[in-house]
N, C-alpha and C positions, 0 to 999 in steps of 0.2 A: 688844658691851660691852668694847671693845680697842681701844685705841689704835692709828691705825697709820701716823702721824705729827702730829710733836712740834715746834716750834719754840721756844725758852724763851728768856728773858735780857729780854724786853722788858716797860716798866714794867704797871701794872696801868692809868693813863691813856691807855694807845695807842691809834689808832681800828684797828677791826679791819682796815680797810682798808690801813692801814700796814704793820699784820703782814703781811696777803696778802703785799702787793706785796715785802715783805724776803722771804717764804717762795718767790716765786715768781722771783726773783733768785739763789736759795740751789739746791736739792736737793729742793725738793715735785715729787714725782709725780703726775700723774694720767692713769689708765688710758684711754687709748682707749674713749670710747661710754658713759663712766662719769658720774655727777656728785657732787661732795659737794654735801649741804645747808648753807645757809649763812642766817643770821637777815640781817635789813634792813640792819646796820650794815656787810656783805661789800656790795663792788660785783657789776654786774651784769655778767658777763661769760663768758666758754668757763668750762666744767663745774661753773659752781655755780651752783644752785637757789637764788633768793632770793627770797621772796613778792611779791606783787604789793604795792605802797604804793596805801593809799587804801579798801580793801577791808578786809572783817572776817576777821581773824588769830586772837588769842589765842579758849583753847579757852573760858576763863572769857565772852568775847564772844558762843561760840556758844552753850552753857548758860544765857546769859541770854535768850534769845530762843524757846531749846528748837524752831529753827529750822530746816530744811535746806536745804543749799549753792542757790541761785538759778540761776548761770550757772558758768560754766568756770571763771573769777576763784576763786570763791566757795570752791568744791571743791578747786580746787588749794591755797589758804590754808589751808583747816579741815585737808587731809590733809598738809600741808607742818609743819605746828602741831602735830599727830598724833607725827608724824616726830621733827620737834626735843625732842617732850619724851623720847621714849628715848634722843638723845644728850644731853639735860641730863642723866637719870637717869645718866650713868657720871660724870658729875662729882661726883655726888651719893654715889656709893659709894664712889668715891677719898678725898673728902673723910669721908668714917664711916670707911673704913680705915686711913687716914693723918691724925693728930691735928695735926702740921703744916700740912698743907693747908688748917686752919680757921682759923689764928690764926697770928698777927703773927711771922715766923721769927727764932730768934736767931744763926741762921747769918750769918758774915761776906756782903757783898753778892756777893763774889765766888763762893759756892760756891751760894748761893739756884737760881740758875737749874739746878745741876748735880743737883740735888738734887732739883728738881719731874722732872728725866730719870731717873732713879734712883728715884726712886716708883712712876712711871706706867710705866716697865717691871719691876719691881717686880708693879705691879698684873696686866700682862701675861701675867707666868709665872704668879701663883695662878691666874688665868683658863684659862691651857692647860694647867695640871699638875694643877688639888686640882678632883677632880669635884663634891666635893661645896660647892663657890664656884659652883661653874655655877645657879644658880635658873632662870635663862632659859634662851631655845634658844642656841647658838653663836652669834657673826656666824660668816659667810662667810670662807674664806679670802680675801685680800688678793689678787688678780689678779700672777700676772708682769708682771714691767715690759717692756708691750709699747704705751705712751701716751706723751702729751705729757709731757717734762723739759723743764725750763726751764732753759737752762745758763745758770753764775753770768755773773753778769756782762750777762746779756741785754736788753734791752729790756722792761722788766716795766710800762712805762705800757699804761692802755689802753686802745684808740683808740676811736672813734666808733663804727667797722665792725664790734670786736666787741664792742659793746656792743650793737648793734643786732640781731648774731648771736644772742647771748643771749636779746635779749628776744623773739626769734622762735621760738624752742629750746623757750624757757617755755612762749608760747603754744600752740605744735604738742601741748608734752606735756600741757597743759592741755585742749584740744579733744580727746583722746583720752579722757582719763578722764571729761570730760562725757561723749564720746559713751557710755563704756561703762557708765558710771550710772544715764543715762538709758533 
């Protein structure tokens, strides 16, 4: 329920894929053997988990069928689904916390982005300091930076090779948690 990296300044139109590739040209981290989750609209590529396209996703899909996961696909959607709505839920709290965050900012354009920085750590500290904000369990501390950085300036397109890496990554972690379901 922490934020634990932040890129700002970019319109609210941008494909997420855009942002990636700025974030991963910039100072984004990711830990060695780690992955972040990431909805359909992230590419498919090294450490992030993106659903399978074509397959049944939202939870509202599975409830209506009152159905369980079929094959590997299936299972990794419904619990990838699972997943993403606990990282919606802290957008969800930021936004009840912070009355800005809901509605149209009158801050000049120039200080908007400094400002959603300045919340969400903000939000940070009530998290690590006021126990009684805690409702849930902790996340995890954040791993030492001992993974991939992306230095600026790098080569942030990305290629065929790993996309294909990726999409094998997926499947492998997908064949696991069939097998272990099953």
């Amino acid at each position: 329920m922490e934020f634990c990296y932040v890129l700002s300044g970019w319109e609210g139109s941008a494909t997420d894929s855009s942002v990636f590739d700025d974030a991963r040209g910039k100072d984004f981290f990711i830990p060695n053997g780690k992955y972040y989750l990431a909805d359909a609209g992230y590419p498919a590529c090294d450490h992030l988990l993106v659903p399978y396209r074509g397959v049944r996703y939202h939870l509202r899909e599975w409830n209506q069928g009152q159905q369980w996961p079929q094959n590997a696909k299936e299972l990794f959607n419904l619990r990838h689904t699972q997943l993403r709505n606990v990282v919606e839920h802290i957008f969800g709290v930021v936004q009840k916390r912070f009355v800005m965050m809901r509605c149209e900012s009158q801050l000049p354009i120039a200080y908007q982005s400094k400002a959603v920085l300045a919340m969400l750590a903000l939000h940070n500290f009530i998290r690590a300091n006021d126990p009684s904000d805690l409702d849930e369990e902790a996340a995890e501390d954040f791993p030492e930076p001992d993974g991939t950085k992306y230095a600026a300036g790098s080569d942030t397109q990305r290629t065929a090779a790993e996309t294909q890496r990726a999409n094998r990554e997926c499947d492998v972690i997908a064949e696991e948690m069939w097998n272990d379901y099953i």
